[in-house]
VOGU-3710 file (C-alpha; in Angstrom, 3 decimals, decimal comma):
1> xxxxxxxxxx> 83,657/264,402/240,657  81,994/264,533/237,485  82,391/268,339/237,419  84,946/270,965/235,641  85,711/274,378/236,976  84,897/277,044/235,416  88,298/278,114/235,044  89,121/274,492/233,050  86,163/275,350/230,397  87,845/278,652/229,599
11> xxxxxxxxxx> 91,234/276,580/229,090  89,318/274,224/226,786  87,685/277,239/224,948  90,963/278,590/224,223  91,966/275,536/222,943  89,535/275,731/219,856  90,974/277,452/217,307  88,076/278,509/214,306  90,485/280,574/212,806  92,004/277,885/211,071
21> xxxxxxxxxx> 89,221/278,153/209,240  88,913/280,918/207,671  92,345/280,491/206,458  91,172/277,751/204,129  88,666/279,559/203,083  91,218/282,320/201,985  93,260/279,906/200,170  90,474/278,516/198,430  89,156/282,032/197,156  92,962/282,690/195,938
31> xxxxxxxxxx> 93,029/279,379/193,826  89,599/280,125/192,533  90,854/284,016/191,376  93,997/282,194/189,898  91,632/279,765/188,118  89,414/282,313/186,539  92,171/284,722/185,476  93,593/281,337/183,571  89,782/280,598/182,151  89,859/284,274/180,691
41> xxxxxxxxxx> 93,347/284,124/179,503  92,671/280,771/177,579  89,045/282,698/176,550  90,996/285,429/175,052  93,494/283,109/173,307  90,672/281,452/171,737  89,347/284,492/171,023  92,456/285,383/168,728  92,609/281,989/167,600  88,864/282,512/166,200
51> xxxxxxxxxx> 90,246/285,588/164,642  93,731/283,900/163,229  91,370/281,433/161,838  89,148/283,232/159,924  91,591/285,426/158,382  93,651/282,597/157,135  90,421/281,353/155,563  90,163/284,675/153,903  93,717/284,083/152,559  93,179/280,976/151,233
61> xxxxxxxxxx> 90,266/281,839/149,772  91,756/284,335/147,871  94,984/282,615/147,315  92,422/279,791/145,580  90,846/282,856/143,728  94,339/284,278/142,546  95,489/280,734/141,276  92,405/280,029/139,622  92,704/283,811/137,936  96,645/282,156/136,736
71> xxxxxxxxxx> 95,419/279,062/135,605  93,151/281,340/132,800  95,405/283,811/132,501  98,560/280,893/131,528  95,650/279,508/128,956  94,861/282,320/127,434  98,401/283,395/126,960  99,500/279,955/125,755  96,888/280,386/123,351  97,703/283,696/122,260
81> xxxxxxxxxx> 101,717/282,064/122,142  100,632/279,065/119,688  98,515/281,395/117,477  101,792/283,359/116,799  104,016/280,110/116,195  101,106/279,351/113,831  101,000/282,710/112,107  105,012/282,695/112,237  105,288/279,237/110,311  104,276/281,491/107,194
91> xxxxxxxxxx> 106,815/283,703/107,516  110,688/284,674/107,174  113,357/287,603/107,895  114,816/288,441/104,197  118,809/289,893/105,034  120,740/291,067/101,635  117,933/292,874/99,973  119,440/296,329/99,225  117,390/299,878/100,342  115,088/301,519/97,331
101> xxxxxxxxxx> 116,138/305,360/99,018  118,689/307,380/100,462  116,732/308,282/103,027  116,946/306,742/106,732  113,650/304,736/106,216  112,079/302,805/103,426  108,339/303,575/102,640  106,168/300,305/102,093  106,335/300,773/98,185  110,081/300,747/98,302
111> xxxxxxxxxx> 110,274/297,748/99,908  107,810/296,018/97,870  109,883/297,297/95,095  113,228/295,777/96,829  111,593/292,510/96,992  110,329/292,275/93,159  113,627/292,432/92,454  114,770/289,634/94,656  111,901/287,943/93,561  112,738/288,326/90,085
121> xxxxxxxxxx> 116,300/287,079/90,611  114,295/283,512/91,422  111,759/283,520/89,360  108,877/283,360/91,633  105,947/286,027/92,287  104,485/285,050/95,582  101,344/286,293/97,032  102,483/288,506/100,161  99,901/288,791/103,464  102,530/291,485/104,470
131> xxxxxxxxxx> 106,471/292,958/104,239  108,036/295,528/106,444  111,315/296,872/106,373  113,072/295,859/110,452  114,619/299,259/110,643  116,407/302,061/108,889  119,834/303,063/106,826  122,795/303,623/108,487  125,408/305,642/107,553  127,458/304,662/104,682
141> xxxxxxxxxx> 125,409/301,491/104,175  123,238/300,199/101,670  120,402/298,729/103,975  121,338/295,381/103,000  122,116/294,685/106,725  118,308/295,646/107,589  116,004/292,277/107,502  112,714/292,890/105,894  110,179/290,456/107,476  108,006/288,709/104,887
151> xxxxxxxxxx> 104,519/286,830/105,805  103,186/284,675/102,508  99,715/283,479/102,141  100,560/279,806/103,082  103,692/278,308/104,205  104,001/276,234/100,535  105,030/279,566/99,268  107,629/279,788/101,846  109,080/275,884/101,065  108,818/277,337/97,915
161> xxxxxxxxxx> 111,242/280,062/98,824  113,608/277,676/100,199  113,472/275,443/97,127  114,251/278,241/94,533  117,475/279,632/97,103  118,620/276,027/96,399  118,548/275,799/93,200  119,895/279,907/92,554  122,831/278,790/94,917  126,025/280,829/94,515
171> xxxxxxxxxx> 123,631/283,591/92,219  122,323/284,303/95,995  125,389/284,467/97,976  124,446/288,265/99,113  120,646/286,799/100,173  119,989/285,580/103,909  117,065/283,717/105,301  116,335/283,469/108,766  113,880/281,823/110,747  110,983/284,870/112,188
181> xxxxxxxxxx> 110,812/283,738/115,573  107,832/284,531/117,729  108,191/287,592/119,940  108,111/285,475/123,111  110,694/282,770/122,004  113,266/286,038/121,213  115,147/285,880/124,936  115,526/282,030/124,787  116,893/282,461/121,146  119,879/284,926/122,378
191> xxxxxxxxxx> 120,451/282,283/125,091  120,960/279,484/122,464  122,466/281,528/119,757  125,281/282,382/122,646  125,683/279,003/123,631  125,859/277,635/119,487  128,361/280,152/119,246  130,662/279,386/121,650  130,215/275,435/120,252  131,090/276,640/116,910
201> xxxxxxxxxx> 134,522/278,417/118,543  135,284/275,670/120,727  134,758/273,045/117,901  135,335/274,777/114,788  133,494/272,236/111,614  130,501/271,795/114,028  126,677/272,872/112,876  124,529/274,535/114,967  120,838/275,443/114,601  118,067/276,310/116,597
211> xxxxxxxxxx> 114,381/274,556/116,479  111,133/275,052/118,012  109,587/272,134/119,719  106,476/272,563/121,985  106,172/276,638/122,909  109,675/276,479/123,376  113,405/276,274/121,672  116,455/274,038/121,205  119,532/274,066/120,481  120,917/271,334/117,624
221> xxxxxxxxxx> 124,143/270,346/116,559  126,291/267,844/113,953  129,727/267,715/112,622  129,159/266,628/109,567  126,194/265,779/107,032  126,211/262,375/107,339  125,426/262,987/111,085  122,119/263,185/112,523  121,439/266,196/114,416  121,682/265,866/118,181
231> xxxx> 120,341/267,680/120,810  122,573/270,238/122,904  121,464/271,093/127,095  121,444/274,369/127,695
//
């Protein structure tokens, strides 16, 4: 009783199936290929990343160099900017002073002659660092439209300038003095000259003028004497 056939083992044998199997072990080799084609992927990306990184350290690097390099560079102009305000408190444009020739340009000793004689009309003989002529005759002119830009030894000789206009008054009707702005302030003076223009036509009686303060310009204006000047914003 206790025995099988022969022909019952075979069923059972068919029964087993090991093939099952070694379909698990395929599945597991795909997942593992998936997994390491993700592991060199993110490799890669690192990779790159490692890359990225270093070159943006690079850049900053030299972005820190390039600022730095600014920073001087702002100093040293700054510097150069308030030695020129400094050397430009001495000095003044001269408009009214007639040309010494007929010929387009002045020579230096022609304009130091043109300016004894305006000198001599106040009674002062300054000590002059330097004097140049701003540009030649026109046609039909007398030069007295040219500005000759005067730098005295110290800036009492320039109050002193002022001082002696006052007191010539009407004698000096013809004679102009401007303010010798530095070469950097020049655009922001158009700006404000524009602007104190158009006040002046809007609101005819009003006084504009234009002041340093810091490296930079303003724009002033007052209606009357008795007013304090006020700031305009440009």
């Amino acid at each position: 009783m206790g025995r099988k056939s022969k022909r019952s083992l075979e069923i059972d044998e068919e029964k087993i199936s090991p093939p099952s199997k070694m379909s698990n072990r395929g599945v597991s080799g795909a997942a593992a290929t998936e997994i390491l084609a993700k592991l060199e992927a993110i490799e890669a990306r690192f990779t790159s990343l490692e890359k990225e990184m270093a070159e943006i350290t690079r850049v900053v690097k030299e972005i820190d160099t390039l600022r730095k390099e600014v920073d001087l560079l702002k100093q040293n102009c700054e510097g150069y900017q308030r030695l020129e305000i400094e050397l430009k408190k001495r000095s003044v444009l001269v408009k009214g002073v007639k040309f010494h020739t007929k010929e387009k340009y002045e020579t230096r000793a022609q304009t130091k002659a043109a300016l004894a004689e305006l000198f001599g009309r106040i009674d002062m003989r300054p000590h002059l660092v330097d004097y140049q002529r701003l540009g030649g005759l026109r046609p039909n002119e007398d030069g007295s439209k040219v500005s000759i830009r005067i730098q005295f030894m110290d800036v009492d000789q320039k109050m002193e300038l002022f001082e002696r206009m006052r007191e010539k008054g009407r004698e000096l009707q013809d004679i102009t003095i401007l303010t010798d702005f530095p070469s950097f302030q020049m655009t922001e003076f158009k700006t404000l000259s524009g602007l104190g223009f158009k006040i002046r036509t809007d609101k005819p009686g009003t006084k504009t003028r234009i002041v340093p303060k810091g490296l930079g310009l303003i724009l002033q204006t007052r209606s009357s004497p008795a007013e304090r000047w006020t700031h305009v914003s440009s």
